[in-house]
N, C-alpha and C positions, 0 to 999 in steps of 0.2 A: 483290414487286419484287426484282430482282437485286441482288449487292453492285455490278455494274456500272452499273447504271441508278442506284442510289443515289450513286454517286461521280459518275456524268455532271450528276445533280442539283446535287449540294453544287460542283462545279465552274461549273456556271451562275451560282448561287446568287452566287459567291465572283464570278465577271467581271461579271455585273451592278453587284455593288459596288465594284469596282472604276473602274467606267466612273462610276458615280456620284459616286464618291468625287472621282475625280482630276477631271471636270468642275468639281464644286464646290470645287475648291481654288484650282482656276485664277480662278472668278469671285471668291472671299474675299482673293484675293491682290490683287488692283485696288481693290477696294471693301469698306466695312464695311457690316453692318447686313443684316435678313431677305431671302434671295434667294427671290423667287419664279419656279418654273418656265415661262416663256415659250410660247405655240404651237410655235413651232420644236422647243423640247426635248420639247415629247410628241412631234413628230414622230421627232425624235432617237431621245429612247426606245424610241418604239414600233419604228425599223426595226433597233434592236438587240435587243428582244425577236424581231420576224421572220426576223433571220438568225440566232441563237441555233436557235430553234425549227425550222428550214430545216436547219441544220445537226443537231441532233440526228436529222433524217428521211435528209436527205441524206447524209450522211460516213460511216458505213457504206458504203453502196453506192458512195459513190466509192473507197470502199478497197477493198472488192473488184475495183470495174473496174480500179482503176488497177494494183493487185498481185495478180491472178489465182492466181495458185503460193505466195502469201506468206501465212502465220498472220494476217492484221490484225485484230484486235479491233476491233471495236466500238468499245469506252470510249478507245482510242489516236486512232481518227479522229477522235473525236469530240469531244476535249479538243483535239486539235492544232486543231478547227475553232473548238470558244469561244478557243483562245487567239489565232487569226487574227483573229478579231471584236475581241477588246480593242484590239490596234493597229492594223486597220486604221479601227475610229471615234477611234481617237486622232488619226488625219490628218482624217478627216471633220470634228469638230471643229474643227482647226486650219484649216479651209480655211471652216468656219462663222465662226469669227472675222476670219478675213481680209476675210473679204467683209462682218463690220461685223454679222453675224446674233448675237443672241445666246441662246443657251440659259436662260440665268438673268437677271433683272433684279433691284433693289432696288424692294421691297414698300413703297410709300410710303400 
């Protein structure tokens, strides 16, 4: 494995958790007590695991279409495309909540 494929790793790695994290904060901030992950949040998850992984295949090749004449890396797309994923499920979220959907429940 490259040091670039390694760093695209450990960059996944890190927005996953992040996405985790910051969900889970959001629910311990309302409520106490064991959250258990809902239907919805596998869905959640799994369509951030699917753009992550879209983008790891993807952004590449969009960096080349898009900058033909331009040096683009790989690991530059490709990070700018996990970090497009962390904010843009931070709206997906917030528009999960609005609509009363919730990713975590209290495990009774």
């Amino acid at each position: 494995m490259e040091t670039q494929d390694i760093i695209s790793v450990v960059t996944v790695l890190f927005i996953v958790g992040m996405i985790w994290l910051r969900t889970r904060v959001l629910y311990t901030r309302e409520v106490r007590g064991v959250l258990k992950l809902q239907r919805a949040g596998k869905v959640y998850f799994a369509a951030v695991a699917a753009v992550l992984v879209l983008g790891w295949l993807l952004a590449p090749l969009i960096g080349r279409l898009a900058w033909p004449e331009a040096n683009v890396t790989p690991l530059l797309m490709r990070v700018i495309w996990f970090l497009a994923t962390y904010y843009i499920f931070i709206a997906v979220h917030r528009v999960l909540k609005a609509k009363g959907v919730e990713v975590y429940k209290i495990a009774t």
